[in-house]
C-alpha positions in Angstrom: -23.3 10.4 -22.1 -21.8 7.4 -22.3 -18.6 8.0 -22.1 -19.0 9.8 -18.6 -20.6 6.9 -16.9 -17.2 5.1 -18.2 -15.4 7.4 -16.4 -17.1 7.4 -13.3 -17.2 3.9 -13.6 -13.1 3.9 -14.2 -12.8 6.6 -11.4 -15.0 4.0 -8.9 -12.8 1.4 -9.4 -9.4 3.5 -9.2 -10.8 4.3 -5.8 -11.6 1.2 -5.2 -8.3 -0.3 -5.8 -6.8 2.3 -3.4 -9.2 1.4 -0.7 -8.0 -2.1 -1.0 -4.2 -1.7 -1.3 -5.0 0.4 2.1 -6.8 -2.4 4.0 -3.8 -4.6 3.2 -1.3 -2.7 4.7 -2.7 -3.7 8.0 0.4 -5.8 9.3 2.5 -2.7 8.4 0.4 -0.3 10.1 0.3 -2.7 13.2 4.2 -3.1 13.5 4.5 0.8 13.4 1.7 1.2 16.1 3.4 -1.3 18.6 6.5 0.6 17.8 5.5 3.6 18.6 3.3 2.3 21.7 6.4 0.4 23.0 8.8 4.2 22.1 6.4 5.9 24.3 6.4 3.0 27.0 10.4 3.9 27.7 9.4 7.2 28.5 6.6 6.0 30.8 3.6 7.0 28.3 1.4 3.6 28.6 -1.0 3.4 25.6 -2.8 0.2 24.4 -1.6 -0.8 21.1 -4.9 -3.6 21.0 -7.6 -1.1 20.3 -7.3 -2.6 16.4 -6.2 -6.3 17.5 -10.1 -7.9 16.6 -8.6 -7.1 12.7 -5.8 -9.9 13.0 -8.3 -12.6 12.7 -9.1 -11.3 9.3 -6.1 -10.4 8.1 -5.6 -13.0 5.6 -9.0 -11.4 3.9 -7.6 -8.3 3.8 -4.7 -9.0 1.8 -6.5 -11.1 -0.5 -9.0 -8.2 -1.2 -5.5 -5.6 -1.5 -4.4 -8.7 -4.2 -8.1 -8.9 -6.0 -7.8 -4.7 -6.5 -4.4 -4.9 -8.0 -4.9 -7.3 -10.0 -8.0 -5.4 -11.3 -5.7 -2.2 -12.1 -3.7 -4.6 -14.2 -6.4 -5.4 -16.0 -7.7 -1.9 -16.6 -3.9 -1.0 -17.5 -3.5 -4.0 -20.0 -7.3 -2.4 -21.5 -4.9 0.9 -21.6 -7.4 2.8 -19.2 -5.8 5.8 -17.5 -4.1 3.9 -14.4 -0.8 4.7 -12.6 2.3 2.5 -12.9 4.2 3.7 -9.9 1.0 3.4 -7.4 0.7 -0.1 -8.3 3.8 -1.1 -7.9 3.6 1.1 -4.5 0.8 -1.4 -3.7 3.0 -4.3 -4.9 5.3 -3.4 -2.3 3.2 -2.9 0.7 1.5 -6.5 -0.6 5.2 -8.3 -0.5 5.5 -6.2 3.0 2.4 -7.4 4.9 2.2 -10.6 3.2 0.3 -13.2 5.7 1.5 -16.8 4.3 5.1 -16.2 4.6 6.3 -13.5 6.8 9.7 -12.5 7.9 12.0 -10.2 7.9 13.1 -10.4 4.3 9.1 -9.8 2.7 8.9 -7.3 4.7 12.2 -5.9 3.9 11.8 -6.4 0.2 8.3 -5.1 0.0 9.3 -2.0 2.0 11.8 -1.1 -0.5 9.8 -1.4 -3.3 7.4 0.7 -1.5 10.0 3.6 -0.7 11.5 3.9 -3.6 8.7 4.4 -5.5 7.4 7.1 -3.0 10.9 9.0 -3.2 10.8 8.6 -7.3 7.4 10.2 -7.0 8.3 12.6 -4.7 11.4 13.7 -6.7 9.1 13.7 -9.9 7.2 15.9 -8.2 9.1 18.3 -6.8 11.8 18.5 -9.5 15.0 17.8 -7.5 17.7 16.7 -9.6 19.6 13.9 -7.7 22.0 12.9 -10.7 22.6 14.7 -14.0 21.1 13.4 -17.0 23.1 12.6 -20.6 
């Protein structure tokens, strides 16, 4: 009995975690919806891209809460719970990306990589493509 209210415990704060890796992403997700407001805009489609603009004022919060859930899967990794690797470094990357003290094109750059190559490692994991041979 026990042992089932630690996993639902462990399973609460995996989901957790992800909620808050999510809610830090919110520079990203900004950039790529003024993108795509502004790709529309050239073919005459005007949309508002400031439905979601009251968030900026709290975006600093955000990120910190992203930080505070990652930092709580490292600790539930270094107690050797059942937590994935490559979605916290996933969330690493989207952390460097959308990074609110110092942001340019490089963090964002950087943190975007990270982010990507872990989702195309995954996906190749997952779908069994074999990119290079193996020794």
């Amino acid at each position: 009995m026990k042992r089932k209210k630690q996993n639902k415990l462990f399973g609460f704060l995996g989901s957790a975690s992800g909620g808050g890796a999510i809610a830090s992403t919110h520079n990203v997700c900004h950039t790529v919806c003024v993108g795509a407001a502004s790709l529309l805009a050239v073919f005459g489609i005007i949309i508002s891209d400031t439905a979601l603009m009251f968030l900026q004022d709290y975006n600093t919060y955000f990120w910190l809460m992203g930080l505070f859930f990652l930092l709580l899967s490292v600790v539930l990794m270094i107690k050797k719970k059942p937590v994935s690797v490559k979605l916290m470094i996933f969330n690493l990357g989207l952390l460097v990306a959308s990074a609110p003290f110092y942001q340019n094109s490089i963090t964002l750059v950087a943190g975007s990589s990270i982010a990507i190559y872990v989702a195309v490692i995954f996906a190749i994991e997952k779908t069994e493509v074999i990119l290079w041979k193996k020794k």
